[in-house]
Every structure is written in structure tokens, then in C-alpha cells.
C-alpha positions as CSV (number, residue, x, y, z in Angstrom):
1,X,39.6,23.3,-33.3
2,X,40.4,19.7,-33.6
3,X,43.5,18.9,-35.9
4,X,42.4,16.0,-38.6
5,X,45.3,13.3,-36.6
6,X,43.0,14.3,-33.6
7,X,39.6,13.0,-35.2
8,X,41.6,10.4,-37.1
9,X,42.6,9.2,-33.9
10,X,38.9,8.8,-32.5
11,X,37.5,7.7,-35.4
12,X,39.9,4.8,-34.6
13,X,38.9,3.8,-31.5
14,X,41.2,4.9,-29.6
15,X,38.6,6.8,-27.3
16,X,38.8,6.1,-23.7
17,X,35.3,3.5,-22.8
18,X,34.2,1.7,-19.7
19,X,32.3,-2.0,-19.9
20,X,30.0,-2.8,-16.9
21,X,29.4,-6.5,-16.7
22,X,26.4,-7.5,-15.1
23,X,27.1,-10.8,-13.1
24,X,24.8,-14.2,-14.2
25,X,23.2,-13.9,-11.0
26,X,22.4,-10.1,-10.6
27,X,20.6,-11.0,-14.4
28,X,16.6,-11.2,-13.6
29,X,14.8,-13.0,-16.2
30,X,11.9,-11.2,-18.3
31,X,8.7,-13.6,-17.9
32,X,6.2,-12.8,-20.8
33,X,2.2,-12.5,-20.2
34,X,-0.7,-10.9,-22.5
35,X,-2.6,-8.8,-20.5
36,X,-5.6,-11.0,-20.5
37,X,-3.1,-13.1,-18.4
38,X,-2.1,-10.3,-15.8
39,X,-5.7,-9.2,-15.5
40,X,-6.3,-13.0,-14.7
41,X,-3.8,-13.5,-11.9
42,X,-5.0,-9.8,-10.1
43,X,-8.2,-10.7,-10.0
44,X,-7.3,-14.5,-8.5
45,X,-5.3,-12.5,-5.9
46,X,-8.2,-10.6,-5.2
47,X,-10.8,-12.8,-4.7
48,X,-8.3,-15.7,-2.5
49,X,-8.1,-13.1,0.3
50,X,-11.4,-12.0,2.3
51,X,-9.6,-11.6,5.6
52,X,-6.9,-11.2,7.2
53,X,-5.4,-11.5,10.9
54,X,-1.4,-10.3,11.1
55,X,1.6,-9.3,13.6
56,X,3.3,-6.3,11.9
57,X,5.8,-3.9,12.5
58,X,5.5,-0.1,11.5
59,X,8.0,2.0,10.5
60,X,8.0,5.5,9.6
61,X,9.8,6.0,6.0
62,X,12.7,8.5,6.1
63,X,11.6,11.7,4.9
64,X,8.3,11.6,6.2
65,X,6.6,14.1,8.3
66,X,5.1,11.5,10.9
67,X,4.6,14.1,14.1
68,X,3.2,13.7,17.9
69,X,2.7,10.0,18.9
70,X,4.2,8.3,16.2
71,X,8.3,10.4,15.5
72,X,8.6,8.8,19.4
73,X,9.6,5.6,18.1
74,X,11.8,4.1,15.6
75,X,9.7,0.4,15.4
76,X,6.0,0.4,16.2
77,X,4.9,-3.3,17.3
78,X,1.2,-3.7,15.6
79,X,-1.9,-6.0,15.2
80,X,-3.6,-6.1,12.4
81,X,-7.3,-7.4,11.5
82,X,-9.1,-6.7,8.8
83,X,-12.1,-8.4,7.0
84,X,-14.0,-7.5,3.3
85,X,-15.7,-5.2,2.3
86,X,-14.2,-2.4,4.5
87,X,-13.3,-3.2,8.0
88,X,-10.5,-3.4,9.8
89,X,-8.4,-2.2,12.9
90,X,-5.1,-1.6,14.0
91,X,-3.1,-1.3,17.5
92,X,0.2,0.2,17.7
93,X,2.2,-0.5,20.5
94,X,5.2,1.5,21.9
95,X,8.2,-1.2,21.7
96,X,9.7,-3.3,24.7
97,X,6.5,-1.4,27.2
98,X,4.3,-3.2,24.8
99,X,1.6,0.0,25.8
100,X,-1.0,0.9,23.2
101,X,-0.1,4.3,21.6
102,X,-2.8,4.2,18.9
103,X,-6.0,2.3,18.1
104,X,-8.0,2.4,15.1
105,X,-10.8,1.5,13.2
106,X,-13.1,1.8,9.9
107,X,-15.9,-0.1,8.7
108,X,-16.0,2.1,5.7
109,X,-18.2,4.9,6.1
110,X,-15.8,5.7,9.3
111,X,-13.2,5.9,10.7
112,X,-12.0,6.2,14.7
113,X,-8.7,6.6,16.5
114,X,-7.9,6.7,19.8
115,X,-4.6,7.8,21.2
116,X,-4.6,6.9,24.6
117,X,-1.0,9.4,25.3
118,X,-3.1,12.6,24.1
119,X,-6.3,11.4,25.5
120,X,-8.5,11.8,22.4
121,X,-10.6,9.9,20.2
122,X,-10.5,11.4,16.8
123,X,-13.2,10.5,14.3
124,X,-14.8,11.6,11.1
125,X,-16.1,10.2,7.8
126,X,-13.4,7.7,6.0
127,X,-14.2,9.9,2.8
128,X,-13.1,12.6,4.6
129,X,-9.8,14.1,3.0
130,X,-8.5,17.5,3.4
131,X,-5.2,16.8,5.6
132,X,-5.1,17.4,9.5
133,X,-2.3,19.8,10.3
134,X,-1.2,16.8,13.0
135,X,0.1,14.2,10.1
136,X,-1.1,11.4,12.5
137,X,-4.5,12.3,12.2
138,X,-4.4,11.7,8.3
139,X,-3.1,8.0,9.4
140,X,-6.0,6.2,8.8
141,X,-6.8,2.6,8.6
142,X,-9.0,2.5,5.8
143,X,-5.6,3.9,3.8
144,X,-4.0,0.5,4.7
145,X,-7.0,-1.7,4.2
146,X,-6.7,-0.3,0.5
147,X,-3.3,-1.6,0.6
148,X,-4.4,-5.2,1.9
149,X,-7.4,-5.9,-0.5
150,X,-7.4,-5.1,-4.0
151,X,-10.8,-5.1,-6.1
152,X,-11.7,-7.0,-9.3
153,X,-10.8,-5.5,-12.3
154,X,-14.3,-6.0,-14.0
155,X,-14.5,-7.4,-18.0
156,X,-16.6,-4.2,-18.4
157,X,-13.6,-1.5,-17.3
158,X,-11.5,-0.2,-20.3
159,X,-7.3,-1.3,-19.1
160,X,-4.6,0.0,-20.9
161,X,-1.4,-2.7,-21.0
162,X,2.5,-1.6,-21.4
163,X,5.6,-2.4,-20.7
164,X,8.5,-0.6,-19.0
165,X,12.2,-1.3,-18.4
166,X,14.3,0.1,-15.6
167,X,17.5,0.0,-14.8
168,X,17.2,-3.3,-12.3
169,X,13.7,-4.9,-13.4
170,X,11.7,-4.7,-16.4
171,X,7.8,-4.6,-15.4
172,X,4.2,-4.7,-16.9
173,X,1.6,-2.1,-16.0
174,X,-1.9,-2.2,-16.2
175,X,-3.8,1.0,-16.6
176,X,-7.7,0.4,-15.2
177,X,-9.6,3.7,-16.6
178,X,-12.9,4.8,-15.8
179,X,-15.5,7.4,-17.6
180,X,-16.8,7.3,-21.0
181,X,-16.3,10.1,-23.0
182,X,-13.7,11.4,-20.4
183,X,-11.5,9.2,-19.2
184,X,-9.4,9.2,-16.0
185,X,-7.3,6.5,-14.1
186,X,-8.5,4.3,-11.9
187,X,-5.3,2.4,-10.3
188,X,-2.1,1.2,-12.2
189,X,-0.9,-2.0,-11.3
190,X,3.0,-3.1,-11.8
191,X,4.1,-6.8,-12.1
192,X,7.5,-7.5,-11.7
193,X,8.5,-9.8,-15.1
194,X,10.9,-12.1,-13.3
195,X,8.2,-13.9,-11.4
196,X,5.1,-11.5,-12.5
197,X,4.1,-10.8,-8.8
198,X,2.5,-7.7,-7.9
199,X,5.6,-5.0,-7.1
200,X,3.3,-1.6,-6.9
201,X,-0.3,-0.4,-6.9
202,X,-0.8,3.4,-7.7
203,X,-4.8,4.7,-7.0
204,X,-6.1,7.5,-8.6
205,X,-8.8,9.8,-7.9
206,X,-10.4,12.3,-9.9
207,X,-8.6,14.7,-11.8
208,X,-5.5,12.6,-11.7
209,X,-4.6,13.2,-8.5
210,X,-2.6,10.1,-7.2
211,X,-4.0,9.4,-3.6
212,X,-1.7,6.2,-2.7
213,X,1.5,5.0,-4.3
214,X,1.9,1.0,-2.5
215,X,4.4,-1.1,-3.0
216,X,4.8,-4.8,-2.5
217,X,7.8,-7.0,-1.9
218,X,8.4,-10.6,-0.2
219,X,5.7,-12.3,-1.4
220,X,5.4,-15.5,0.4
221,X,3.1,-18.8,0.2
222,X,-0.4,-17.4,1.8
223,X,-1.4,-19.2,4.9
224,X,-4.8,-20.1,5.3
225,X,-7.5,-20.0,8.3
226,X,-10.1,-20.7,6.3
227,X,-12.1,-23.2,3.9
228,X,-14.3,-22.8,1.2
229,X,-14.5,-20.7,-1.5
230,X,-12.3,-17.6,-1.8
231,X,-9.5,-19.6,0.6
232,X,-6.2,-18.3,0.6
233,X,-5.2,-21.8,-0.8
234,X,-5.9,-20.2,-4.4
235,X,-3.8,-17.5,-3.8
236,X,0.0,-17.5,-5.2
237,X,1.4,-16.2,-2.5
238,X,1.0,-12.9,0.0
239,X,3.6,-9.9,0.4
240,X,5.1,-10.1,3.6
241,X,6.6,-5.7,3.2
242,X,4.5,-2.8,2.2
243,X,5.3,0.7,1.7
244,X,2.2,2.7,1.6
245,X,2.6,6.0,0.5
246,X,-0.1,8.7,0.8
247,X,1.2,12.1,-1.1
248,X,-1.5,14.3,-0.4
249,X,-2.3,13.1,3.4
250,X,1.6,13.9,4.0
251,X,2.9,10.8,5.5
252,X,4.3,7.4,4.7
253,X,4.3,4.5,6.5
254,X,6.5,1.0,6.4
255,X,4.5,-2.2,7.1
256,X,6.7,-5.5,7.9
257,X,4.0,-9.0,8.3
258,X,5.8,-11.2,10.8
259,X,3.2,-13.9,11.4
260,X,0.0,-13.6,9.1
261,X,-3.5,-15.8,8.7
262,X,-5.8,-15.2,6.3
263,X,-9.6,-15.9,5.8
264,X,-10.4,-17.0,9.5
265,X,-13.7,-16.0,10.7
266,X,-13.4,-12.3,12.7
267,X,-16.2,-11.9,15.0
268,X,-17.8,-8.3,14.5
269,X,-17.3,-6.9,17.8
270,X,-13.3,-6.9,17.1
271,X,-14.2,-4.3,14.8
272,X,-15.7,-2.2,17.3
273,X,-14.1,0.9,19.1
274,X,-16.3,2.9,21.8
275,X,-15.1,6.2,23.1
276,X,-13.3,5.9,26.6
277,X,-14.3,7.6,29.6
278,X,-12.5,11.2,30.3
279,X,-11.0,11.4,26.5
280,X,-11.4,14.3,24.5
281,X,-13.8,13.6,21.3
282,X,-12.0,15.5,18.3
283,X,-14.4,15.2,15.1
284,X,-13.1,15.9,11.4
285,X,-15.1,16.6,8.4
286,X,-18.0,18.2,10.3
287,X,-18.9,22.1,10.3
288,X,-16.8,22.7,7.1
289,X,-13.9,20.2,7.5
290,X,-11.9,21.4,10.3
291,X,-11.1,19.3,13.1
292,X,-13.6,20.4,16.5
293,X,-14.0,19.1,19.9
């Protein structure tokens, strides 16, 4: 038991305590917005950016469960194009060799990969989910494009607004629902309060199930290729890192912009990928979802 000069003695103060200081510079400002002002600026990001051309590099994120042709290399060297509503294709290559290890495409309704090392051409509906026991055949580009091009939150769509605090930035979240009597989240967009740029995107499908967790950093004036309306010219700015996470689909991927144009003209036939000669055709989401020659 404690003796009374014991408590007298902490009831003093005289209690052992540690002060943290946080230096004037490490201290971000909190910006203030309504959410009819956040809902605003998403929505202007979304419409200022209908294409995009870019130089990337892909990492895998430690911890992830990348397998076959990707776990071969630390740095992936990619090109990027993509182009609303749904298409777009990327090219890895392996680093210094500058050889192709993977190319992929999706307009949408599908997707196609070829991986020139294996000798197959994978492809499959891009609704198609159930994961691949090869994590590289859940890396699909219609994942990123999701990543690159955000829809319009529309006036009709119920959105929740909050705010949260952590330890090193203080952030607003918008929460887009959908359903009427039953309601389930859509997406759940973060803006970072010292500048109010985008910082994370989280899209939900049904049941709650989160199906990407992206995050956004650099963001940098947005260069432009294009005139007109919907130029990048009304845009604040452009992330030049993105983590895209996909929980379910069992892998994680790192995306670094080093050059970047936005809303040039893509001609269609950049989108397209044909089978080549003497490569094995390996369809998912046919014959009860598992993959099949």
C-alpha cells in the first residue's frame, strides 16, 4: 500500500514526466473546407484529366506476395497510356536489358496480358475477380486505371463528411454511399488539411468489402497535351507516387511518374494487344472461373 507522504508526494508533482516538442517546421497547418468545397475540388480533379501518357517505375511493396515474373526484379521500368472511359495499357520492362516482361491491356469489358518470359497471353473479363493462384495474374491494368481516373461524385449520391486526426496529419474524409433503403460505401476519399490534396482513395464493393486501398503523394503542377475543355490546365496539380493496394487480389504494387502528359490525343490502335504467334492462350473467368488453356 502506498504510505500518505508517498501520495502526498505525487499529488505534488513531483512525478517523473517527459515533454515532446514538436519543431515550427515539423508543425503542418490544418486548412478548413465545408464539404460542398471538397466535393468541388474532386470533381474538378476529375473532369481536368481524360488522358494520360507517362514514364513510371514499379515497385513491388515489401510484404507483398508478387510471384513468377515480377519477385525477379527490384525496379520495373514502365509505360503507361491510358484514355477515359476505361482504356489503358501498360509495358514493363526488366531494368538495364530494357526487354518487355509484361504487357497489358483493358478497354473495360477486358483485360489481356502477355508475358513474353512464360510465353502466354492471359485473358478474361475485367469484372472477373476471384484471385489467380499466380499473384501476377490478379495484376491487372484496369486496377491502376481506377487509380489514375476518379469519377464524379454526382449531386444526386448521399456523402457522409468527417474529420480525423493522426498522429502526423489531420485529414477530411468523404464517405460516397450508394442504395436507398440499404446503404453501402461507395469509395472514401481522404484530403490531407495542410494543402487539402487528395492523400488516399479507398473503393468499396458490395458488402463492404474494400477492393482497393490507393494512396497519393507528390502532387505536382499537371502538364498538359491538350486544349479544350476538360484540359489539364484546370487541374491543381497531378500525384507524381501511388501506392495501389488490392487486399483481396493479394498484391500491391508501387507506381513512381517520372515524365507525365496528360490529355493528348491516343490513337485507338495503342490500345490494342493481339495474341502472338506460338504463346499459350490461358483464359480466366470462363467454365466456372478457373484459369484454362
Amino acid at each position: 500500500m502506498f504510505s500518505l507522504a508517498a501520495v502526498t508526494l505525487l499529488a505534488g508533482g513531483c512525478a517523473a514526466s517527459k515533454k515532446h516538442v514538436v519543431p515550427p517546421a515539423e508543425m503542418r497547418p490544418a486548412l478548413e473546407a465545408s464539404s460542398a468545397q471538397l466535393i468541388e475540388k474532386y470533381n474538378q480533379q476529375a473532369r481536368a484529366v481524360r488522358s494520360l501518357n507517362a514514364t513510371v517505375d514499379l515497385l513491388p511493396v515489401a510484404g507483398s506476395s508478387y510471384s513468377g515474373v515480377i519477385e525477379e526484379y527490384h525496379n520495373v521500368k514502365g509505360f503507361v497510356l491510358a484514355q477515359k472511359p476505361a482504356h489503358i495499357r501498360m509495358i514493363g520492362q526488366a531494368p538495364v536489358v530494357a526487354k518487355d516482361i509484361f504487357d497489358m491491356v483493358s478497354d473495360g469489358e477486358t483485360f489481356r496480358i502477355f508475358i513474353p518470359s512464360k510465353h502466354q497471353f492471359i485473358t478474361g473479363p475485367a469484372a472477373f475477380e476471384r484471385p489467380a493462384k499466380k499473384p501476377i495474374e490478379n495484376l491487372r491494368p484496369q486496377h491502376l486505371l481506377d487509380a489514375l481516373f476518379w469519377p464524379e461524385i454526382d449531386k444526386r449520391q448521399q456523402v457522409l463528411f468527417e474529420e480525423f486526426n493522426a498522429e502526423t496529419a489531420r485529414y477530411y474524409i468523404l464517405t460516397v454511399l450508394r442504395g436507398m433503403s440499404v446503404l453501402e460505401i461507395v469509395r472514401k476519399v481522404w484530403f490531407d488539411r495542410a494543402d487539402l490534396s487528395v492523400a488516399r482513395v479507398q473503393l468499396y464493393g458490395t458488402g463492404g468489402r474494400l477492393v482497393s486501398e490507393i494512396r497519393y503523394a507528390d502532387w505536382q503542377p499537371a502538364p498538359s497535351g491538350g486544349t479544350g475543355p476538360g484540359a489539364a490546365g484546370s487541374a491543381a496539380g497531378y500525384p507524381r507516387h501511388i501506392w495501389l493496394g488490392r487486399p483481396h487480389d493479394d498484391y500491391q504494387l508501387e507506381v513512381r511518374i517520372t515524365r507525365l502528359t496528360l490529355n493528348e490525343e491516343i490513337a485507338a490502335e495503342r490500345f490494342r494487344l493481339e495474341q502472338p504467334p506460338g504463346t499459350e492462350l490461358v483464359r480466366v473467368g470462363e467454365g466456372g472461373g478457373e484459369p484454362r488453356p
